[in-house]
C-alpha positions in Angstrom: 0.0 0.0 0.0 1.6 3.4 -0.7 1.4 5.9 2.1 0.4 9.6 1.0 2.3 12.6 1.7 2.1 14.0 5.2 1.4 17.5 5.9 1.1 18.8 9.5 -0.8 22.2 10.7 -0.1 23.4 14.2 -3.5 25.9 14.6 -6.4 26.5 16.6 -9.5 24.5 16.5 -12.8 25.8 14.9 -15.9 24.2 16.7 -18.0 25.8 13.8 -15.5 23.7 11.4 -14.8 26.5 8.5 -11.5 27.6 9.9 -8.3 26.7 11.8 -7.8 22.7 12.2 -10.8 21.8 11.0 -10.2 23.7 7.7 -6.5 22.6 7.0 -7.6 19.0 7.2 -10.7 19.5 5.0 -8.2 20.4 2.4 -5.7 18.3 3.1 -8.4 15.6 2.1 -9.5 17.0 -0.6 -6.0 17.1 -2.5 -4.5 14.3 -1.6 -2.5 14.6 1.6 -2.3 12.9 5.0 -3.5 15.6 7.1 -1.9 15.5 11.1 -2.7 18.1 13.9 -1.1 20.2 16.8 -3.9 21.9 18.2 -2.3 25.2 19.9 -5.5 26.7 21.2 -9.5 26.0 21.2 -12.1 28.9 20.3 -15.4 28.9 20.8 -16.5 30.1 17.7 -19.8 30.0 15.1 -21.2 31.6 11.6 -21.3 34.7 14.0 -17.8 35.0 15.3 -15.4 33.8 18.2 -16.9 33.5 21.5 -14.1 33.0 23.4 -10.6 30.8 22.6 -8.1 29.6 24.8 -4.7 28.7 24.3 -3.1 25.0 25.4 0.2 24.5 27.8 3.5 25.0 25.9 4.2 21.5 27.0 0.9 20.0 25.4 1.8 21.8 21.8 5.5 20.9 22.4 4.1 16.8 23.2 2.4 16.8 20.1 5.2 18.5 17.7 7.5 15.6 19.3 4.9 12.7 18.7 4.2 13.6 15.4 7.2 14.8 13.9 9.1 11.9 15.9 7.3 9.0 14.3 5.5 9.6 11.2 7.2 13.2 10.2 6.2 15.0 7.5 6.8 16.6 3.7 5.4 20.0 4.7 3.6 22.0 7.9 1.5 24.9 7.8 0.8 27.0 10.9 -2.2 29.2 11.8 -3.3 30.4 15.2 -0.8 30.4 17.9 -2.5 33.0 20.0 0.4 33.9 22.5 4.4 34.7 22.4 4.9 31.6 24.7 3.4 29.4 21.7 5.0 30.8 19.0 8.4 30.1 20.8 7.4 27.2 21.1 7.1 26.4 17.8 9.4 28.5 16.3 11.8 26.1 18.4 10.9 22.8 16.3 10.4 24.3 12.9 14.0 26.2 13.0 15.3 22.6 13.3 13.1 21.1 10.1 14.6 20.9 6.1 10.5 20.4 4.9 8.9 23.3 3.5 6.7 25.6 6.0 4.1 28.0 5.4 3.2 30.5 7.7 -0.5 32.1 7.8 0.5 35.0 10.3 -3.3 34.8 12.1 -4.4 38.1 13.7 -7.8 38.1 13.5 -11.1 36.0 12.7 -13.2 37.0 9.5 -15.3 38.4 11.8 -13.0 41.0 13.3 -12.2 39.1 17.0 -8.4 38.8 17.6 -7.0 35.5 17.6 -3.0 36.8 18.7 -2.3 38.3 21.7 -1.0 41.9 20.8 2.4 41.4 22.4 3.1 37.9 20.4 3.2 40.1 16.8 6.9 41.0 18.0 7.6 37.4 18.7 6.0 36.4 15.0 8.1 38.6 13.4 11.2 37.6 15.3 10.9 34.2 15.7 8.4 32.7 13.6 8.8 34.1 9.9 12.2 33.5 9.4 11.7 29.6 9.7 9.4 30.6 7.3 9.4 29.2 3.4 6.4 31.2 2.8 4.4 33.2 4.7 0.6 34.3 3.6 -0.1 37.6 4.7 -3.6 39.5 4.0 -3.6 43.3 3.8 -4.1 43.8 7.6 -1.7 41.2 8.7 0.9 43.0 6.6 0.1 46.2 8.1 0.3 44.8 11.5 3.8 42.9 11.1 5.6 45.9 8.8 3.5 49.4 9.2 3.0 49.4 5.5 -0.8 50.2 4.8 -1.7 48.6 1.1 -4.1 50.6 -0.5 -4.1 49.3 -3.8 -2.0 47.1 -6.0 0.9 49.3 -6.8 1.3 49.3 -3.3 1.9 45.6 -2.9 5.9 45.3 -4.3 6.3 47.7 -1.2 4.7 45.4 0.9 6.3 42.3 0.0 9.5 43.5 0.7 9.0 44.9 3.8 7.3 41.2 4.5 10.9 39.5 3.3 12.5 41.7 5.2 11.4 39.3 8.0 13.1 36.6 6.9 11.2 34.5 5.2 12.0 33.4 1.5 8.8 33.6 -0.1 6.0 36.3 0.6 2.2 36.0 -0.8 0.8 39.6 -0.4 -3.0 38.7 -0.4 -5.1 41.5 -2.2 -8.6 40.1 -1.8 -9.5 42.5 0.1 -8.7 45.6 -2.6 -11.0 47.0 -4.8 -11.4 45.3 -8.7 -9.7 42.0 -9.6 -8.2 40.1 -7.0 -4.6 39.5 -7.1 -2.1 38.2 -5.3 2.0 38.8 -5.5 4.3 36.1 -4.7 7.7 36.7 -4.7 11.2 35.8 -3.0 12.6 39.1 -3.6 14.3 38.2 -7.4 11.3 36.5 -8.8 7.4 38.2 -9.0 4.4 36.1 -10.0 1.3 37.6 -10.2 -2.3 35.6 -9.3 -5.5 36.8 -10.7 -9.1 35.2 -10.0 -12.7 35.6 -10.8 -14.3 37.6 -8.1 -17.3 35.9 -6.5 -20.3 36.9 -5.6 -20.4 34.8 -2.5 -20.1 36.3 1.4 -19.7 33.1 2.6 -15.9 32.7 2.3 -15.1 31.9 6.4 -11.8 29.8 6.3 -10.0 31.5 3.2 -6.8 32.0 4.8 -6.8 28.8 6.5 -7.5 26.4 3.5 -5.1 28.7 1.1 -2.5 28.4 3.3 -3.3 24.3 3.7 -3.3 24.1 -0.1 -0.3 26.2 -0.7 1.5 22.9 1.8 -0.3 20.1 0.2 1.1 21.3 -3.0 4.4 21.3 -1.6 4.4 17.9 0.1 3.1 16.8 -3.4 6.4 18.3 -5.6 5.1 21.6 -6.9 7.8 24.2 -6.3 6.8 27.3 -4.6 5.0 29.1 -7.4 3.5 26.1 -8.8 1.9 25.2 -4.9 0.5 28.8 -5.0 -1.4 28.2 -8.7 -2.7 25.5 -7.7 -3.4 26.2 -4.5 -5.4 29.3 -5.9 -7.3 27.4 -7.8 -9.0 25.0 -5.1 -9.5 28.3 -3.0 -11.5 29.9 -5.8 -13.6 27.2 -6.2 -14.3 26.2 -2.6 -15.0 30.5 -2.8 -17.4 29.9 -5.4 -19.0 26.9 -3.6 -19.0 29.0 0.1 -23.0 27.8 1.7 -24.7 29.4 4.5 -24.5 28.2 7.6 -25.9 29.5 11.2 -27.2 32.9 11.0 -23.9 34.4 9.9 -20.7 34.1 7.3 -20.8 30.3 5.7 -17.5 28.2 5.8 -15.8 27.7 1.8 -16.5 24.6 0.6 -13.5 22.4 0.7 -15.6 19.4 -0.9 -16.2 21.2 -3.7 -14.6 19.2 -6.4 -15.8 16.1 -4.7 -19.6 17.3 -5.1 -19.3 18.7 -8.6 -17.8 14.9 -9.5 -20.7 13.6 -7.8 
């Protein structure tokens, strides 16, 4: 029997299950992976935002990097929600020592607006975290909050990726979903640019974009694609699961990381 590639996220937990943990392994599914899990904090959260979340023990998070990466390791690891400086040490400590691709989501805040990092662990992020980074997939406020640099439209965005390598990290993804017009995305590593342009859905229910990029960006990776290649594709599944987002609760519907599966169906 031939075992799949592994990919491990190390992120909250989404009882509504359209972000965080419950997200990653949704896509992880979906394209192919073995999907594994630290679980660095628990919200409370549904269609109408977080509730409340709170964070494991460093030694619970450090037990589970050790189990998992001890045993079955794994060809890539994504990160999300680490809530607090004590975490991100944490596991900034393991990932410094790993030669797999890692992709950092740099999570601030819900889709709702409720913050999901403690204000003092942005300092640790940026000194500890991103350099272990391979890539790191920053949205327009999350690049504001680690560099100061506002992005008010695209022209703004070259600015902002460097000021994002600047961090350490090889490879920035400068999300611009959130700009006026066509979205695009810039990827770069500071020599190369590549430029990612999507259809534009009509659809509010998109809770759980960052996550399941971010999942899909590593999946790729543990599969073979090289960086850019991981991001096309990557884009691709998001824009459809986009296009597929459903209501659920009385609020902002999860993506649909199925989506594929359905339309085959």
């Amino acid at each position: 029997m031939t075992t799949p590639p592994r990919v491990l996220t190390i992120a909250g937990s989404d009882s509504g299950g359209g972000a965080g943990i419950q997200a990653d392994l949704k896509t992880m599914l979906a394209l192919g992976v073995h999907g594994m899990s630290v679980i660095a904090a628990v919200t409370a959260q549904n269609s109408l935002g977080v509730q409340g979340y709170w964070e494991l023990p460093a030694e619970a998070v450090r037990a589970q990097l050790d189990s998992v990466l001890g045993d079955i390791g794994a060809q890539a690891i994504k990160t999300g929600m680490l809530a607090s400086s004590v975490l991100v040490k944490t596991v900034a400590e393991v990932l410094a020592g790993v030669t797999v691709p890692v992709v950092v989501d740099p999570v601030g805040v819900s889709k709702h607006g409720d913050s999901l990092l403690a204000a003092e662990a942005v300092e640790t992020v940026k000194s500890v975290l991103l350099p272990t980074a391979t890539v790191v997939t920053p949205n327009l406020w999350e690049v504001e909050q680690l560099t100061g640099v506002k992005v008010e439209d695209v022209g703004d965005m070259p600015r902002a990726a460097e000021a994002v390598l600047s961090l350490g990290p090889k490879w920035a993804l400068i999300k611009g979903g959130h700009l006026p017009g066509q979205p695009l995305d810039l990827l770069t590593d500071g020599s190369s640019e590549h430029r990612f342009t999507a259809e534009r859905h009509d659809n509010r229910h998109t809770h759980g974009t960052g996550c399941t990029l971010a999942s899909a960006i590593a999946s790729h990776l543990a599969l073979g694609e090289d960086v850019p290649g991981a991001v096309r594709r990557a884009k691709e599944y998001v824009t459809g699961a986009i296009a597929h987002g459903f209501p659920l609760g009385a609020g902002i519907g999860p993506v649909d990381h199925a989506w594929r599966m359905r339309a085959d169906a």
